[in-house]
C-alpha positions as CSV (number, residue, x, y, z in Angstrom):
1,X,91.1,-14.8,-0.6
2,X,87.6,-13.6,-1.6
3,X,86.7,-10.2,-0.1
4,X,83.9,-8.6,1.6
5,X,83.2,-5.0,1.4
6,X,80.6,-2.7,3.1
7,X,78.7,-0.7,1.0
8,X,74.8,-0.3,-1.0
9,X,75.4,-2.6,-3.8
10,X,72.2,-2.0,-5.4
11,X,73.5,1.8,-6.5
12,X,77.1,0.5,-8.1
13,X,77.3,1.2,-11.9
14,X,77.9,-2.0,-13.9
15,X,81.6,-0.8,-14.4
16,X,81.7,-0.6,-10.6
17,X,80.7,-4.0,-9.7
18,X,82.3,-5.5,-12.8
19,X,86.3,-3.5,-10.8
20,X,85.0,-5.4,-7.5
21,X,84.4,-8.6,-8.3
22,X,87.8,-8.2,-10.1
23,X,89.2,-7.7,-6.4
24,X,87.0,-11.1,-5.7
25,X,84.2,-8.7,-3.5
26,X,81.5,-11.4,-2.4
27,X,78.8,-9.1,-1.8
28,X,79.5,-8.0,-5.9
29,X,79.7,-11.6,-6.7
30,X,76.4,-12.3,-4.9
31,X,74.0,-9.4,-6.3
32,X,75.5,-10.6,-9.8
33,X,74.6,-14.2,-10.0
34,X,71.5,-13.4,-8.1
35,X,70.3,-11.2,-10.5
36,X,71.4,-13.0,-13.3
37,X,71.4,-16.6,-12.4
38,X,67.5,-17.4,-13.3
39,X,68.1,-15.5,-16.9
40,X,71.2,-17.3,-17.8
41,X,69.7,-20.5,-16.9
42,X,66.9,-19.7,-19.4
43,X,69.3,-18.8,-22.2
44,X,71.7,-21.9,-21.7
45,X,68.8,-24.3,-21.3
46,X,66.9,-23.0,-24.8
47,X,70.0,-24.4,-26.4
48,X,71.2,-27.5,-24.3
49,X,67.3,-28.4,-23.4
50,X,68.9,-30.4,-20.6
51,X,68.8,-29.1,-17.2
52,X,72.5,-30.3,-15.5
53,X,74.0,-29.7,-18.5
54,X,72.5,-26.2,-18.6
55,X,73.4,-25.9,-14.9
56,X,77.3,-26.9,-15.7
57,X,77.5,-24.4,-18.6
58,X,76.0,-21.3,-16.3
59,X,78.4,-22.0,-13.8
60,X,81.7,-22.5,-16.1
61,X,80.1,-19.7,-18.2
62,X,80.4,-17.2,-14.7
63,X,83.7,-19.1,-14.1
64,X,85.0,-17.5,-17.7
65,X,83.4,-14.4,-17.5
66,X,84.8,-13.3,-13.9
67,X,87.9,-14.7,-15.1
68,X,88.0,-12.2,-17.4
69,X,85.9,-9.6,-16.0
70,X,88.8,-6.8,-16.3
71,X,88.1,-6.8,-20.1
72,X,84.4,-5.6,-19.6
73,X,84.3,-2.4,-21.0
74,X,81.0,-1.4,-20.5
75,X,79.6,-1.2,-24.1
76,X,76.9,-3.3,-23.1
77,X,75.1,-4.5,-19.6
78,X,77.1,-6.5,-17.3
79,X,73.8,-8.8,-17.8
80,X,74.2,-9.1,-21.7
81,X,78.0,-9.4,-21.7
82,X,77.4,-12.6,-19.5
83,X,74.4,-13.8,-21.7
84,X,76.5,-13.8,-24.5
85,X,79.5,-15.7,-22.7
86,X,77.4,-18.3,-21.4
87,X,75.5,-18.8,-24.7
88,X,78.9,-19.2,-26.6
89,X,79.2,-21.7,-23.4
90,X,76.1,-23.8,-24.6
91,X,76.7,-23.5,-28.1
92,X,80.6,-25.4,-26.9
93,X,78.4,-27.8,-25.3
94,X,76.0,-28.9,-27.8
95,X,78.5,-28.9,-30.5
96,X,80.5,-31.1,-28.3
97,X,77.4,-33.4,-27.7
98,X,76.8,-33.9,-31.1
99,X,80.0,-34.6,-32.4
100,X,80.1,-37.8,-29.4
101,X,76.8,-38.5,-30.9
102,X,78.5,-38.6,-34.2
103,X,81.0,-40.7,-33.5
104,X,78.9,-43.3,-31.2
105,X,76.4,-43.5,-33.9
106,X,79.2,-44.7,-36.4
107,X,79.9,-47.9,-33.7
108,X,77.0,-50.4,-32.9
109,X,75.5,-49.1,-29.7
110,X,72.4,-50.2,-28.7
111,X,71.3,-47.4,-27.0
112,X,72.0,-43.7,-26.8
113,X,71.6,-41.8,-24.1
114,X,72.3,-38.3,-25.8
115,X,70.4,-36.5,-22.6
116,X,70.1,-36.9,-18.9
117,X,66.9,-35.6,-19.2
118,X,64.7,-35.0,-22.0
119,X,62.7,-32.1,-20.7
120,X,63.9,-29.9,-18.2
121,X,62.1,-30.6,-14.9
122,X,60.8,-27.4,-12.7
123,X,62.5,-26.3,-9.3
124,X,62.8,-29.0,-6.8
125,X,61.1,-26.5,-4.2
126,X,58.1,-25.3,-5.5
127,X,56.2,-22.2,-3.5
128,X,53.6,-23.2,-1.4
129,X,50.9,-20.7,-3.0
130,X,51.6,-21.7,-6.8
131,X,48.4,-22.8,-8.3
132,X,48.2,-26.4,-9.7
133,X,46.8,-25.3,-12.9
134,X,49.1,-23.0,-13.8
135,X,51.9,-25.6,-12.9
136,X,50.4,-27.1,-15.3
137,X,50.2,-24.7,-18.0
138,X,53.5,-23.7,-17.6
139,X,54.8,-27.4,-18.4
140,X,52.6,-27.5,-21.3
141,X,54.7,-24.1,-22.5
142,X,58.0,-25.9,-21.4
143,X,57.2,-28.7,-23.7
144,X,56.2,-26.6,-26.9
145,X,58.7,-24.2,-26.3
146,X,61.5,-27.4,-26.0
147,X,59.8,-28.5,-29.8
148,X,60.8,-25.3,-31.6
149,X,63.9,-25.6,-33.8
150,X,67.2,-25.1,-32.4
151,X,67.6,-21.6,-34.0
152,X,64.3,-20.5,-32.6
153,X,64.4,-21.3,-29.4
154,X,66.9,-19.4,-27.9
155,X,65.6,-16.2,-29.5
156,X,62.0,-17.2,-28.0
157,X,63.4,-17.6,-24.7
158,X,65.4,-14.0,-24.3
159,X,63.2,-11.8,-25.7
160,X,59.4,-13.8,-24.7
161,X,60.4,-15.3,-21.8
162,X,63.4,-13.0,-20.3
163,X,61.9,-10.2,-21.9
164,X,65.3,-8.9,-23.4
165,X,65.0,-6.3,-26.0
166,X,65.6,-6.8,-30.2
167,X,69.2,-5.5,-29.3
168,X,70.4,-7.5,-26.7
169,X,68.9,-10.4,-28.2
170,X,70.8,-10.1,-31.2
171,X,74.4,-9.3,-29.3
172,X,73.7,-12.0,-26.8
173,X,73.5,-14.5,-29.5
174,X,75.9,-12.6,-31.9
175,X,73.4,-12.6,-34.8
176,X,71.5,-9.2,-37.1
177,X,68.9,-8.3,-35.2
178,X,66.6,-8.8,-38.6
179,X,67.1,-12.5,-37.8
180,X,66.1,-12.0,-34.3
181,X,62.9,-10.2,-35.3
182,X,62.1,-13.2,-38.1
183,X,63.0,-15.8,-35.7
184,X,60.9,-14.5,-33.3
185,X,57.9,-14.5,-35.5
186,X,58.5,-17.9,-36.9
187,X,58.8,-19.0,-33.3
188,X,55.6,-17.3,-31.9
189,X,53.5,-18.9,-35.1
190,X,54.6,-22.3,-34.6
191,X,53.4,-21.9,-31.0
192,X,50.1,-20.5,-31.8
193,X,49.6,-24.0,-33.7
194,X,49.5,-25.9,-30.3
195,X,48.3,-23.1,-27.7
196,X,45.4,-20.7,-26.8
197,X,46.6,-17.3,-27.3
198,X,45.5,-17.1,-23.1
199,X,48.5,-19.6,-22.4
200,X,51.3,-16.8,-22.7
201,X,50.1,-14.7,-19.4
202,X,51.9,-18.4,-18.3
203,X,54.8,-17.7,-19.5
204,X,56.9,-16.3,-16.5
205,X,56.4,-19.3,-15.1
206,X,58.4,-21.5,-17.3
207,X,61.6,-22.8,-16.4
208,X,61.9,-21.4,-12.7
209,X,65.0,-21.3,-11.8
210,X,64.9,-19.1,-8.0
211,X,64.8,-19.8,-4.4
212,X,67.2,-23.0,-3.2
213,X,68.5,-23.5,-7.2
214,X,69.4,-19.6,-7.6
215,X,71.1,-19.4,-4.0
216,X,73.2,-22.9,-5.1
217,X,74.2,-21.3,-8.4
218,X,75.9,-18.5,-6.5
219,X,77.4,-20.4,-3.7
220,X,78.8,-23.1,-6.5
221,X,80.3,-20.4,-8.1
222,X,81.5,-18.5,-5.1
223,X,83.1,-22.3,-4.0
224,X,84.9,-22.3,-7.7
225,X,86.5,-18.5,-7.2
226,X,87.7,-19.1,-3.7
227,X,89.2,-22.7,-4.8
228,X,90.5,-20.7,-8.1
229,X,92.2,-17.9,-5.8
230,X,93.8,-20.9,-3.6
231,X,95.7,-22.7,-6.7
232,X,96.5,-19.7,-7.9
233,X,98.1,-18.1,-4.8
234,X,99.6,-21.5,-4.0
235,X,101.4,-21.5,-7.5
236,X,102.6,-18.1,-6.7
237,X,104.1,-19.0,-3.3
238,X,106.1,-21.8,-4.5
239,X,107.6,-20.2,-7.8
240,X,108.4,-17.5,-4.9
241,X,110.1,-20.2,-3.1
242,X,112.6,-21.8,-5.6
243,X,114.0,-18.7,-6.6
244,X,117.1,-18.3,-6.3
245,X,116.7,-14.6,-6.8
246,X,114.1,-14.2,-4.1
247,X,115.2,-13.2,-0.5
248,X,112.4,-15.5,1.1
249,X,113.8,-18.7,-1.4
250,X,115.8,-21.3,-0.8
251,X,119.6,-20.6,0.6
């Protein structure tokens, strides 16, 4: 079962949190995703550019990363490592897409509905206070930000919009971090073709992903570990059970 622990979270190493949510500690699990959930959106959106689809690939992206926590060894943030698992997560996904997309496109279908939704919508609760206009602005970033080029958005995303540094960037997406730098560039130019230089105070305001959406990211994933632990402990019991070998098995 998961466990709960007493203790100040917020001082725990990344090594430290990484060995308790190996032991399945909720209040680890919690101040992870929390922290994390908003960025990882961002990063599997930038490649997906659909919002359940970017959703699914955060969650199975936590899902393979806690699986697997044990191997985390600390060479980089706990944040980056699971940057770079859910981007490889995305990357599955679109491949997959497109290779459907392949193969439908060789039949004679109509109509092709490649994406649930073309442009990520915002947060279904929005703050009270939030300006209209810069609602506003931010959507106009969303939509010039989803035109850049497949290999430029996701680079635009971590280091503009996440604020990631040239290094992380470049181990996140597993490429030289010359290539993040030129990406980068090529991505910021192409912007400055359709907005005001003024527009990018906006830019923390794109693709909010906080509040109701954040908490339900962590208490979906919490749902998949606890349902994880119960298949797995149930396989245990009954290998326990027909074993001949085994005191508590069958006589």
């Amino acid at each position: 079962m998961l466990k709960r622990q007493n203790s100040d979270y917020t001082t725990l190493t990344d090594g430290e949190l990484a060995s308790r949510i190996a032991t399945r500690d909720v209040a680890a699990v919690r101040l992870v995703t929390g922290r994390n959930n908003q960025r990882l959106f961002r990063a599997a959106w930038s490649i997906l550019k659909d919002r359940s689809e970017a959703e699914e690939a955060v969650q199975d992206g936590y899902m393979k990363a806690f699986d697997a926590i044990e191997t985390f060894a600390g060479r980089s943030s706990l944040s980056t490592w699971l940057t770079r698992i859910v981007v490889n997560e995305a990357l599955t996904r679109r491949r997959r897409a497109q290779r459907w997309s392949r193969l439908l496109n060789q039949e004679p279908v109509l109509v092709l509905d490649e994406y649930r939704e073309k442009l990520m919508a915002g947060s279904v609760t929005q703050s009270p206070e939030r300006i209209l206009m810069r609602r506003q602005i931010a959507k106009l970033l969303e939509t010039a930000i989803a035109r850049l080029p497949d290999t430029f958005r996701p680079v635009f995303v971590l280091r503009e919009v996440e604020g990631l540094s040239v290094e992380d960037t470049a181990e996140a997406l597993q490429i030289p971090e010359e290539t993040v730098k030129t990406r980068l560039f090529r991505a910021r130019r192409r912007l400055q073709k359709e907005l005001d230089p003024e527009l990018c105070g906006a830019l923390s305001e794109t693709f909010p992903f906080a509040g109701a959406d954040c908490e339900a990211m962590t208490e979906k994933v919490l749902a998949s570990l606890l349902e994880a632990r119960k298949v797995s402990e149930l396989n245990y019991a009954v290998v326990d059970a027909e074993d001949p070998t085994n005191p508590a098995g069958p006589h």
